[in-house]
Z-matrix of the N, CA and C atoms (Angstrom, degrees):
N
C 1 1.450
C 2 1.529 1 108.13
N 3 1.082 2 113.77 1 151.90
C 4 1.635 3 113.72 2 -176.12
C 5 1.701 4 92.02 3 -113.34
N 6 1.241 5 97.05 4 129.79
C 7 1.310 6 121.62 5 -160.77
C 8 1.961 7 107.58 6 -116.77
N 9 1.183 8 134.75 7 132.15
C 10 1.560 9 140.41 8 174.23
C 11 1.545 10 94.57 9 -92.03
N 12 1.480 11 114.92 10 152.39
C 13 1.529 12 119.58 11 173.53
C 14 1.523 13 103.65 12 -144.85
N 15 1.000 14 144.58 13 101.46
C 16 1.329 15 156.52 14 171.66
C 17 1.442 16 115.96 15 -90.63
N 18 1.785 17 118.22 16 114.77
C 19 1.481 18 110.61 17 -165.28
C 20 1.170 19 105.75 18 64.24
N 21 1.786 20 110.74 19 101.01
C 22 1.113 21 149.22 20 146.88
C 23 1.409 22 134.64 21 -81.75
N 24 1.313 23 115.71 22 26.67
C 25 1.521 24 111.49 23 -164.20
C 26 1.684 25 105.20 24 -97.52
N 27 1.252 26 113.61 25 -144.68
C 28 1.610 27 129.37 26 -173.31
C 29 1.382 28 93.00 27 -45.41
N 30 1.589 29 144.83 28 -40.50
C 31 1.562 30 145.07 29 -138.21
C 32 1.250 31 102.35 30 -116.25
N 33 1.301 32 113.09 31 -56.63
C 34 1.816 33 130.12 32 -156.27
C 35 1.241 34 82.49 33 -92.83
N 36 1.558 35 142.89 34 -49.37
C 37 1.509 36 119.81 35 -163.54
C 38 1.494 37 116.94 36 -75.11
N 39 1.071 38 129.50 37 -2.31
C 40 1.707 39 130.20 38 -167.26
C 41 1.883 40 83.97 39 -113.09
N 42 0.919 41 120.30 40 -58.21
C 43 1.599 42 125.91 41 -168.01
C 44 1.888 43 101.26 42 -56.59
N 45 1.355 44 112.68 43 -46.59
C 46 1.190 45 90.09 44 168.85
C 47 1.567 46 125.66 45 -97.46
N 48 1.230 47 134.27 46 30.10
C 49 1.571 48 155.41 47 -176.37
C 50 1.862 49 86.16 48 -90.42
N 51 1.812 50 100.91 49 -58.27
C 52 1.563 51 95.06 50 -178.62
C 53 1.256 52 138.97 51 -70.40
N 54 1.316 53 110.04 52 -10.02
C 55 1.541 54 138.21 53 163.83
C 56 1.211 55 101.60 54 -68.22
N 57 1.329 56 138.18 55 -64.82
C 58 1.263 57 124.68 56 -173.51
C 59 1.265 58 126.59 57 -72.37
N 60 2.042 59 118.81 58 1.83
C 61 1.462 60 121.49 59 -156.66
C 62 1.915 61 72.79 60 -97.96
N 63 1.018 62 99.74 61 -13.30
C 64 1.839 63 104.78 62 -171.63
C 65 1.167 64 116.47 63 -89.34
N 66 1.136 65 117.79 64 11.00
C 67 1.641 66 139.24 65 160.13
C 68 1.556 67 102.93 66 74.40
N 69 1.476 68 108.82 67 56.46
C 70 1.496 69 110.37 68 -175.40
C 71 1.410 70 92.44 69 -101.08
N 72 1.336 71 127.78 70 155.30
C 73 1.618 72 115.56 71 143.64
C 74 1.381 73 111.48 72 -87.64
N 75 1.668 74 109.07 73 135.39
C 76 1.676 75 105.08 74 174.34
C 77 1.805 76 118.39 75 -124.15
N 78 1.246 77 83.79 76 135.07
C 79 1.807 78 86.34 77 178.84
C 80 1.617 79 93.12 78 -99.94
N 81 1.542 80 102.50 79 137.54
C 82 1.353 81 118.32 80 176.76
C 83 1.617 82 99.40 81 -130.42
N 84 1.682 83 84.04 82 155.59
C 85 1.782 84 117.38 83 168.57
C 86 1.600 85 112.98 84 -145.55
N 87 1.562 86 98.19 85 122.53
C 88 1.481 87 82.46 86 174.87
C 89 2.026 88 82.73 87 -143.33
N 90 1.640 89 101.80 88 169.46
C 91 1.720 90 109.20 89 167.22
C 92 0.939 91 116.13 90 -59.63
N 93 1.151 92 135.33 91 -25.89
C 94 1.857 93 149.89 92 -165.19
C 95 1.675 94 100.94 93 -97.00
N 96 1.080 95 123.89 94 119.62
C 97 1.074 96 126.51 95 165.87
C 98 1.824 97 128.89 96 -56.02
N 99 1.407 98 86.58 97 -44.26
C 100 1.546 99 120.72 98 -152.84
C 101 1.690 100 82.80 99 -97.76
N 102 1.228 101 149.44 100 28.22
C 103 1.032 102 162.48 101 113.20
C 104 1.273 103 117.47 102 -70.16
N 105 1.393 104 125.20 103 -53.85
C 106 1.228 105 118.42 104 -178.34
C 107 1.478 106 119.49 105 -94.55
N 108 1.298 107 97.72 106 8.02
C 109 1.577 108 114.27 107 156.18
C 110 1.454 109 113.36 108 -81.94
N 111 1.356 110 131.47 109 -27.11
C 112 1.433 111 139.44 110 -159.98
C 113 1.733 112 85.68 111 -87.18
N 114 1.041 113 123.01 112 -62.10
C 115 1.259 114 126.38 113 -173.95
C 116 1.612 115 122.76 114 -52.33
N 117 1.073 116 114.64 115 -51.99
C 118 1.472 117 129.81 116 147.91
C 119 1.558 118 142.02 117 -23.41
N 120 1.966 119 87.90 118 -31.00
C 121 1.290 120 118.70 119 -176.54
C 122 1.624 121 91.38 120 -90.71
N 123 1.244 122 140.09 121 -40.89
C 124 1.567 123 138.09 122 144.72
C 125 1.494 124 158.63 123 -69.76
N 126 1.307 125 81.15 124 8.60
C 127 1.940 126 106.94 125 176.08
C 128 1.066 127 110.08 126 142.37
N 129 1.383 128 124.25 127 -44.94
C 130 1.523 129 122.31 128 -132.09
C 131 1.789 130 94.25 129 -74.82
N 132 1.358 131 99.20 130 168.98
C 133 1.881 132 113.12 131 170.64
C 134 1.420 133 105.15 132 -115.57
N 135 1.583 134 125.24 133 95.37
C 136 1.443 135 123.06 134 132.47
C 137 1.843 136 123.39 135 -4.63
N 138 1.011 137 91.32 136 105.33
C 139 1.558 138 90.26 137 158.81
C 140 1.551 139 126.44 138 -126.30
N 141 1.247 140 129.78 139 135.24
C 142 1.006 141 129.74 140 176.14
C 143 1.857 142 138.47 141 -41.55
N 144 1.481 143 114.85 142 11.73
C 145 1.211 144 104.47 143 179.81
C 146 1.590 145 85.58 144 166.34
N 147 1.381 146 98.14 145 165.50
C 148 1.793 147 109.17 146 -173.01
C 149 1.305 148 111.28 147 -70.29
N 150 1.727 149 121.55 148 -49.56
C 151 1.344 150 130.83 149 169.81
C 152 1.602 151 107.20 150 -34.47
N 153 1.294 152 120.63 151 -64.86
C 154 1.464 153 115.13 152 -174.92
C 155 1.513 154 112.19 153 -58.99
N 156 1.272 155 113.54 154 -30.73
C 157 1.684 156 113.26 155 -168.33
C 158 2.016 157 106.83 156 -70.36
N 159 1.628 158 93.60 157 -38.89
C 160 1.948 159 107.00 158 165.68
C 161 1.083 160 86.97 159 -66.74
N 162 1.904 161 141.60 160 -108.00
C 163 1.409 162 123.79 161 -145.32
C 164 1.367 163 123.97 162 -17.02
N 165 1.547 164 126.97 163 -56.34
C 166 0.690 165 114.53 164 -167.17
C 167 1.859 166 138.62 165 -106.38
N 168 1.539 167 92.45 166 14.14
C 169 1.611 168 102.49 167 -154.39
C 170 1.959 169 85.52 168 -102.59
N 171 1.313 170 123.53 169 -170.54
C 172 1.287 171 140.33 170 -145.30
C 173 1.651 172 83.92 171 -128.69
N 174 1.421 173 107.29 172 -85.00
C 175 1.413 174 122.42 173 158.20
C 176 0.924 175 150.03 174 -125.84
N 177 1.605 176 131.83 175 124.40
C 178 1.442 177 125.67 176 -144.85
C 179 1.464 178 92.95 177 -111.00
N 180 1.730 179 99.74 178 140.82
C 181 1.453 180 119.71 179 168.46
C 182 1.369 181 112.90 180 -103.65
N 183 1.314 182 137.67 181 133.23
C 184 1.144 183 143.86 182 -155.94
C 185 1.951 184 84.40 183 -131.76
N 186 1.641 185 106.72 184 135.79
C 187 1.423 186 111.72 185 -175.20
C 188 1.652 187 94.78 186 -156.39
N 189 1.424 188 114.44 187 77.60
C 190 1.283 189 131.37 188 154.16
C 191 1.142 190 126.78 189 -72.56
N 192 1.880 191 108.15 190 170.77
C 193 1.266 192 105.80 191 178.26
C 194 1.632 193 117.78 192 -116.11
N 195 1.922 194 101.26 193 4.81
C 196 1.741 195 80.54 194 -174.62
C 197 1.697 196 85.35 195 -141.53
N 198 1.125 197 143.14 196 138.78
C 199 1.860 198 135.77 197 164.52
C 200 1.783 199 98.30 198 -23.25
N 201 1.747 200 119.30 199 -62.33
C 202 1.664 201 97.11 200 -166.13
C 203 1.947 202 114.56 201 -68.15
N 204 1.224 203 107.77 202 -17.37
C 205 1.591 204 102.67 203 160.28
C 206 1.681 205 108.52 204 -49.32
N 207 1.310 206 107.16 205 -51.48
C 208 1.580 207 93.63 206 -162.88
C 209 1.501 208 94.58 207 -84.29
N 210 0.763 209 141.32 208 -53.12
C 211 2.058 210 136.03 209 166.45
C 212 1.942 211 97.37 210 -8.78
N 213 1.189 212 100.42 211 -84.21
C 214 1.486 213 121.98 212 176.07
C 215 1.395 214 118.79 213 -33.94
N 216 1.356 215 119.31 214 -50.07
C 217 1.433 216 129.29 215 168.83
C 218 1.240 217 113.19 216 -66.17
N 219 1.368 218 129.09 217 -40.40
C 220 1.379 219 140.58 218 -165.96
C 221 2.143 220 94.89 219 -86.48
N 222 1.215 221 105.00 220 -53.12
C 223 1.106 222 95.65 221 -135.59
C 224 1.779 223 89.87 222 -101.31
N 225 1.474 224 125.82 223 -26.95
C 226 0.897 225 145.59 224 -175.31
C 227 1.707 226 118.11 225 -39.99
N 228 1.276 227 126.04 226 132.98
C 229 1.290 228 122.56 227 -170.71
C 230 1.440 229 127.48 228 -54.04
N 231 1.270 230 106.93 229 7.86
C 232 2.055 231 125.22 230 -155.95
C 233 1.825 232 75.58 231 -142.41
N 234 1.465 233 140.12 232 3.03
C 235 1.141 234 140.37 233 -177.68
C 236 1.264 235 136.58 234 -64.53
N 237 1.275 236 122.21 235 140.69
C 238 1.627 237 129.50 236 171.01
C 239 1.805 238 93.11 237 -26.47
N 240 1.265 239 119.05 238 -81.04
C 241 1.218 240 105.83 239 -169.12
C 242 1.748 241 149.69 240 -44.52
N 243 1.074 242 82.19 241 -12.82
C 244 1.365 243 107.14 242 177.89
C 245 1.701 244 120.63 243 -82.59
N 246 1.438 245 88.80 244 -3.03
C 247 1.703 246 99.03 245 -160.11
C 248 1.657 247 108.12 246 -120.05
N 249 1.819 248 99.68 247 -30.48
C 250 1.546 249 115.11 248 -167.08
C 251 1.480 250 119.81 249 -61.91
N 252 1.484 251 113.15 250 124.96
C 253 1.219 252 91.86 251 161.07
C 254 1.561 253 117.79 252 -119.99
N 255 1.442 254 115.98 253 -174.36
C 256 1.575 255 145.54 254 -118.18
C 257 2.278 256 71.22 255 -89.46
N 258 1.709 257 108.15 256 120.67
C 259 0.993 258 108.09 257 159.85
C 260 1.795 259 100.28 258 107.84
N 261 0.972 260 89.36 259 -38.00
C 262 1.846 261 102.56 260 -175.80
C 263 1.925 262 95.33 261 -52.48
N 264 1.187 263 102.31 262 143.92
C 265 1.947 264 130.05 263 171.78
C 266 1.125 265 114.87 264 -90.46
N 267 1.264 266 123.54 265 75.89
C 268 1.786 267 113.18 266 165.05
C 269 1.786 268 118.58 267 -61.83
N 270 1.457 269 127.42 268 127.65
C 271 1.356 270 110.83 269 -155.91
C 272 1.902 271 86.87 270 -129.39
N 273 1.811 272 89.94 271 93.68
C 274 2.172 273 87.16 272 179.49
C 275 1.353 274 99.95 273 -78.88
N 276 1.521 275 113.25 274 123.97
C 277 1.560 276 116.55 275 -179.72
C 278 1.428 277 106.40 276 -87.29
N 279 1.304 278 120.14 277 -34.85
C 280 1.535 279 152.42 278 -178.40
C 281 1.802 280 103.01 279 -38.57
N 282 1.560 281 107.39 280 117.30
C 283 1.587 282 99.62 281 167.26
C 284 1.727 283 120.68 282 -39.20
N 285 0.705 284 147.91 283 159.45
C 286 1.499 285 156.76 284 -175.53
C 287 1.240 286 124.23 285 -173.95
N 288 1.620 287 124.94 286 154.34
C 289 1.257 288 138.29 287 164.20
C 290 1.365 289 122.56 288 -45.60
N 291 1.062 290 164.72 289 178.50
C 292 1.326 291 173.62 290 -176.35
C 293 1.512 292 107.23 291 -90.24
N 294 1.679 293 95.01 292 -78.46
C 295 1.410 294 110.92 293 172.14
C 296 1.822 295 131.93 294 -59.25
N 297 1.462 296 104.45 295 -34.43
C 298 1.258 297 110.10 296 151.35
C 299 1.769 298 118.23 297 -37.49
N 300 1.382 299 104.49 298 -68.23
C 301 1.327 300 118.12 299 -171.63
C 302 1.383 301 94.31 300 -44.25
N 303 1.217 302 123.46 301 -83.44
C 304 1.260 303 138.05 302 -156.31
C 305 1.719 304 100.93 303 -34.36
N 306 1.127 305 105.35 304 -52.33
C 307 2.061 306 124.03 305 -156.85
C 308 1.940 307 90.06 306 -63.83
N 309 1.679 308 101.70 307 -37.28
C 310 1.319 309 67.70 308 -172.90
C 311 1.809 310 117.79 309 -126.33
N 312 1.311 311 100.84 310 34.73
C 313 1.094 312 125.00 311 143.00
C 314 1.492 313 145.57 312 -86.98
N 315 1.570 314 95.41 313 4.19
C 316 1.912 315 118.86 314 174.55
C 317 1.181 316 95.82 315 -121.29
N 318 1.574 317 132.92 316 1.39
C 319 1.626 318 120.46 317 170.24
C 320 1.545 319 91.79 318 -101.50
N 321 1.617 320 138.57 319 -29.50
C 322 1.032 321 129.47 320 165.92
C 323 0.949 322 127.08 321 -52.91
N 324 1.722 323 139.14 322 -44.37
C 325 1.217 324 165.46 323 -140.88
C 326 1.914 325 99.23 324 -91.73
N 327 1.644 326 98.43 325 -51.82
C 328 1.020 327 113.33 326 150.54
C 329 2.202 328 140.53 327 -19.61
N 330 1.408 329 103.24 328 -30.46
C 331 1.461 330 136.61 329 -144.73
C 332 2.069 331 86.54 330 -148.00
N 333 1.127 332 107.17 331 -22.59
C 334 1.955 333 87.06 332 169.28
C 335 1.257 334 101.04 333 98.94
N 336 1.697 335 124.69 334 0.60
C 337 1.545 336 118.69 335 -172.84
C 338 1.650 337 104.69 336 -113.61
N 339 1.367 338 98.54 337 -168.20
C 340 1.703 339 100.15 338 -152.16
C 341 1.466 340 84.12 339 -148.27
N 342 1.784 341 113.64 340 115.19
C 343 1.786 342 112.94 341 148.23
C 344 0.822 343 129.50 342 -101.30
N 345 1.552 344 144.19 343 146.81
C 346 1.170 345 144.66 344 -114.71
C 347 1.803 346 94.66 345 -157.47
């Protein structure tokens, strides 16, 4: 399965290392380069921006570090949403609010996709 990985750090970078030992292909994006260089060094394909990592992934895991990271990622003008299509799995691994979740999982739902 070709898999998106958003946020590569202490959480998202080991979680998706095991995704790929699982014979996934993964497109990653993270702020850190030298993260998505580490990954690179194990399969994964760098892509230049979140939009490309949604176009093209199956299901994207998003593994932040604060609820407005994932707001921003999700909702942000360079955003998951902007990219999702109708059926696609957004999977927020990232601690979060309740209501957050919810708010922006009915603007997804919105667009035909599903967060998880």
């Amino acid at each position: 399965m070709q898999i998106g990985f958003i946020g590569l750090g202490m959480m998202g970078g080991p979680m998706c290392r095991n995704l790929i030992k699982g014979d996934h292909q993964a497109l990653v994006r993270d702020l850190d380069a030298d993260r998505e260089a580490a990954l690179k060094s194990v399969g994964a394909t760098p892509l230049p921006n979140i939009q490309a990592v949604v176009a093209q992934a199956e299901v994207v895991f998003l593994s932040l570090p604060m609820p407005a990271d994932v707001e921003k990622v999700i909702l942000g003008e360079d955003g998951v949403l902007n990219a999702v299509k109708p059926g696609q799995v957004i999977v927020d691994l990232s601690t979060n609010a309740p209501e957050m979740v919810q708010r922006l999982a009915a603007e997804l739902e919105k667009k035909g996709a599903v967060l998880l």
